[in-house]
N, C-alpha and C positions, 0 to 999 in steps of 0.2 A: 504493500500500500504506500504509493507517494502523498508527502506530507504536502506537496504544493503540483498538483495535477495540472493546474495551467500554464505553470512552468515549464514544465517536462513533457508536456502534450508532444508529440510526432505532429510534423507537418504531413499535410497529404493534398495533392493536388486535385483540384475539384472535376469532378466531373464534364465534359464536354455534354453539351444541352443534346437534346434530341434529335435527329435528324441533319445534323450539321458534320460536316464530313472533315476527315482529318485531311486538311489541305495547308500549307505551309501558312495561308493567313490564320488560318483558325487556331493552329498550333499555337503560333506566334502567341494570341492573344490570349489562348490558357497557360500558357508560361506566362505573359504577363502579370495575369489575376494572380495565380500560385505564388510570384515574386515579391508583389504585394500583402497578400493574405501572410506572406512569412517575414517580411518586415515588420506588418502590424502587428501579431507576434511579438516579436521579437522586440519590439519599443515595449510593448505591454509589458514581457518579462522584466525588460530591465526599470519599469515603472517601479513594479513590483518589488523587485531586489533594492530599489531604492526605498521604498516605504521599511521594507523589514530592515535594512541598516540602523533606518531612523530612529525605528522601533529598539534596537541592539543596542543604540548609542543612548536612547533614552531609557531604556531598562539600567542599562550599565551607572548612569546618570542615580537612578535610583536608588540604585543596589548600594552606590558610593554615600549617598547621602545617609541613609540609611545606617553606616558602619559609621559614617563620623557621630550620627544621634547615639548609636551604643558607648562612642568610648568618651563621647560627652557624659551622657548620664550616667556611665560608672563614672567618670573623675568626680561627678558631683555628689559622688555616693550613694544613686538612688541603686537598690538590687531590686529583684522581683519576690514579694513575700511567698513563702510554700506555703501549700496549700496542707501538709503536715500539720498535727499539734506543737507550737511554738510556745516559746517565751520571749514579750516582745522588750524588749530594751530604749529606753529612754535616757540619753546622755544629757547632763546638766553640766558644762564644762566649763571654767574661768567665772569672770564675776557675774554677779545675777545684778543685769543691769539692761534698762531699758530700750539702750542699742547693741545689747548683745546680739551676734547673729547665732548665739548657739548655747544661751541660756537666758534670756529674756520670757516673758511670760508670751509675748505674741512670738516667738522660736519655738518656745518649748507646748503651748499648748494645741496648735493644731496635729501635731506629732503624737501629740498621750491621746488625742481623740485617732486616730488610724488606729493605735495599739488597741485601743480600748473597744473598737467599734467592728476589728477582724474579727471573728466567728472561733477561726483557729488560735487564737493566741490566748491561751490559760492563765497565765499570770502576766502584769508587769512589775519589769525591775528599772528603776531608777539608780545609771548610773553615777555616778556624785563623782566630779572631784573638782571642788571650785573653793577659794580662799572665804564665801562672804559675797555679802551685796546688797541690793535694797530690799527692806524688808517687804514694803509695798508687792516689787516685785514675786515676792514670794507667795505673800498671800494669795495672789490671784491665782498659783500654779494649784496651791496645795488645798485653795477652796474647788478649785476643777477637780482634782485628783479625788477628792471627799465624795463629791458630785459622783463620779463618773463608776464609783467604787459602788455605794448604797442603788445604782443602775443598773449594774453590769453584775456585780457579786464578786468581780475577782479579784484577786489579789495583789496588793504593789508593798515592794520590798524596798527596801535602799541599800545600795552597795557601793562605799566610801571606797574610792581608791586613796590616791596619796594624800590630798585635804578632803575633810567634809565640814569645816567651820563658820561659825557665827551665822547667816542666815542660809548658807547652806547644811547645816545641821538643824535649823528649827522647819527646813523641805523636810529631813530626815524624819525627822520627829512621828510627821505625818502618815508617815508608812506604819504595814502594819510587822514591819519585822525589817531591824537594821544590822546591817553586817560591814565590816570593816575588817583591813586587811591587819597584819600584827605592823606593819610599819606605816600605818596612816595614821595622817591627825588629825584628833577629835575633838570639837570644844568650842573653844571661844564661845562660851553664852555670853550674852551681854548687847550692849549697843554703846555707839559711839559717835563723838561728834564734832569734828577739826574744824579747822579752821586759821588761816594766816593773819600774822600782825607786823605788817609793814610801815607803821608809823611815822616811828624812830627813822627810816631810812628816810620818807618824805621831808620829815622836820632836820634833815642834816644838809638835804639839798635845797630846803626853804620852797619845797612844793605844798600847796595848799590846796585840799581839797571842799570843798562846798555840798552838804549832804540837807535834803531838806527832808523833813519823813513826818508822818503822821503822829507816831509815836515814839517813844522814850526806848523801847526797843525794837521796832521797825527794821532799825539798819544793825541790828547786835551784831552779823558777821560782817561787816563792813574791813576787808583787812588794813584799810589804809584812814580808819577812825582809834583810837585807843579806846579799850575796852572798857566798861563800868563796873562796879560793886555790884550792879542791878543785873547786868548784861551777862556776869560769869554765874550770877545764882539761875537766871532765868536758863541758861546753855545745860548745867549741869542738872537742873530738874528734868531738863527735856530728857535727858539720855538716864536718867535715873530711872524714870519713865517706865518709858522704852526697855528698859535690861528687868524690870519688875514682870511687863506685862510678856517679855520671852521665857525669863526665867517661870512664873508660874504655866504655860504653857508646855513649857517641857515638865513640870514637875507635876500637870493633870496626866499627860500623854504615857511619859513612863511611870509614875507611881511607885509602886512598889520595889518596883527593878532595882532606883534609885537607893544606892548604901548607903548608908544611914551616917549619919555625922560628919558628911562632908560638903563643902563648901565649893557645889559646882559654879558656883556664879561670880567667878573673879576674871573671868579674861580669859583665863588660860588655858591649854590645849593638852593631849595628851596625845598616847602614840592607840594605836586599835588594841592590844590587848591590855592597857591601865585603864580604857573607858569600858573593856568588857566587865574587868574587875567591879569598877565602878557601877556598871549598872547602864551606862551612857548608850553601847549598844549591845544587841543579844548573841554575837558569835564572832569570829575572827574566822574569815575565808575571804576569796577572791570571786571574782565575778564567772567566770568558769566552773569554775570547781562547785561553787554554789548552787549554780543551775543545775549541771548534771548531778550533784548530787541528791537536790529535792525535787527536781522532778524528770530527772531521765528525757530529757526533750533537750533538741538544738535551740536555737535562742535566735532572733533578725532582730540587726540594730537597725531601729527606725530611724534616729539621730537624735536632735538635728546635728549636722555638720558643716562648718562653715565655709561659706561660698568663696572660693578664691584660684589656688592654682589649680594644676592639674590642664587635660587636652583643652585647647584652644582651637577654635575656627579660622582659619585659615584667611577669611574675609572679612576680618573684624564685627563690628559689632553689631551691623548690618544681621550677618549672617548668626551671631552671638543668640539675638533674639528671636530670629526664625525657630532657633533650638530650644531655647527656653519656653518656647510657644509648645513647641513638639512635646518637648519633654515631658509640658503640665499636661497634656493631654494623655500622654502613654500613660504617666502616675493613676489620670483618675480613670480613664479604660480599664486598664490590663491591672490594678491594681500592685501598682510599684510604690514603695515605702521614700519618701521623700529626706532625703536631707543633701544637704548642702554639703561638697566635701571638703575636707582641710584640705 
């Protein structure tokens, strides 16, 4: 069977009409026809052969585009979730801050909703390892996470790598089972609240500044005003605050856990197994070994990860965004776990 029969068709020279006698004009004139009839042909096949080039060149064209979207979207860390029983992983990485691209609360929350919202995925773990950050930020993750928990039924752990400190430790809190490694550190309860004082260096070069404010404490961190009697009570209530309403927080959430006659509320941090001692968290493992250990299942990090190096398009940015387009479209299709890769 030929894949292209008009291609490959045989010429045949047409019949002489009826009654008309093979005389050297008439010959003449069926070689004519025949000569034509196989030119026309013949332009047709190479019609032909040019449209399937085009076709070759524009598949090829596709095929190419296509493998640049793949090793785009792995450099940007999206993989495709299985369809297996998982454990989905949520990474909270550096400061929790509100342009973080990779622990911010608008980062980290559409990412715990994919975890939370796959069918497949039995638990999640919150990877941790970030110094601290804004508290603000926090609340929003871990009033989601509360949310998403009394919804769904299942489970979210936290797993401290190298830091899990001050308001990345009161994310921890929130889970219902926190794990740390033996050489991470745990801690920092508290809140705090800086602030510069460049006065002295104004009044040496006779710069004057002019501050008009509503109130008596309005401009208290003004670093280039000197500070007040009033301005340092009013700083220090703030964070006084602040380290009560943490400190009782952690002290509803673990309860009991917590050993008795110690003074978690100073600042300071410990390594993973002085906070096991403590009470701070409930085992000393790693993120691997954790997983396989309590639930016998692989784990897909969802992220987020942040958007930066990795394959580049070749046609700039033009071409950057055509991918980005692509990309957000495979994610929500084909069900691809988004993040952003380092």
């Amino acid at each position: 069977m030929k894949l292209f029969p008009r291609l490959f068709k045989k010429s045949e020279t047409p019949p002489l009409p009826d009654g008309v006698a093979l005389d050297p004009d008439a010959l003449k004139v069926a070689i004519g026809e025949a000569l034509i009839n196989d030119l026309i042909r013949e332009r047709r096949s190479e019609r032909n052969w040019r449209h399937i080039k085009r076709l070759l060149i524009s598949g090829s064209a596709v095929i190419l585009f296509a493998v640049y979207v793949g090793f785009y979207v792995t450099s940007l860390g999206y993989h495709v979730v299985p369809r297996s029983e998982i454990v989905g992983v949520v990474r909270i990485t550096g400061q929790i801050t509100e342009d973080s691209p990779t622990a911010s609360a608008d980062a980290v929350i559409p990412v715990l909703s994919k975890a939370f919202n796959k069918p497949n995925v039995k638990a999640i773990v919150l990877a941790i390892d970030s110094p601290g950050g804004r508290p603000g930020e926090v609340e929003r993750i871990y009033n989601y996470i509360d949310a998403k928990k009394k919804e769904t039924g299942k489970p979210v752990v936290a797993v401290i790598g190298n830091t899990g400190a001050s308001a990345a430790y009161m994310l921890a809190v929130h889970t219902d089972k926190i794990y740390a490694g033996k050489y991470s550190l745990v801690g920092s309860i508290g809140a705090i609240l800086t602030g510069w004082d460049f006065h002295k260096v104004a009044e040496r070069f006779e710069v004057r500044q002019r501050v008009y404010a509503s109130g008596s404490l309005k401009s208290m961190l003004d670093p280039w005003s000197p500070t007040t009697p009033e301005a340092e009570t009013k700083a220090q209530d703030l964070v006084d605050g602040m380290g009560r309403v943490f400190a009782d927080e952690v002290s509803r959430l673990r309860g009991d856990k917590l050993a008795k006659g110690v003074d978690f509320f100073t600042g300071e941090v410990w390594t993973g197994e002085q906070a096991k001692s403590l009470g701070l968290v409930d085992e000393v493992d790693t993120l691997d070994s954790m997983i396989k250990r309590t639930w016998e299942v692989g784990y897909h990090d969802f992220g987020p990860n942040k958007k930066g190096g990795g394959f580049r398009f070749p046609f700039g940015a033009i071409y950057d965004a055509v991918a980005d387009g692509v990309v957000e479209t495979i994610v929500d299709r084909l069900g691809l776990a988004g993040a952003v890769g380092n």
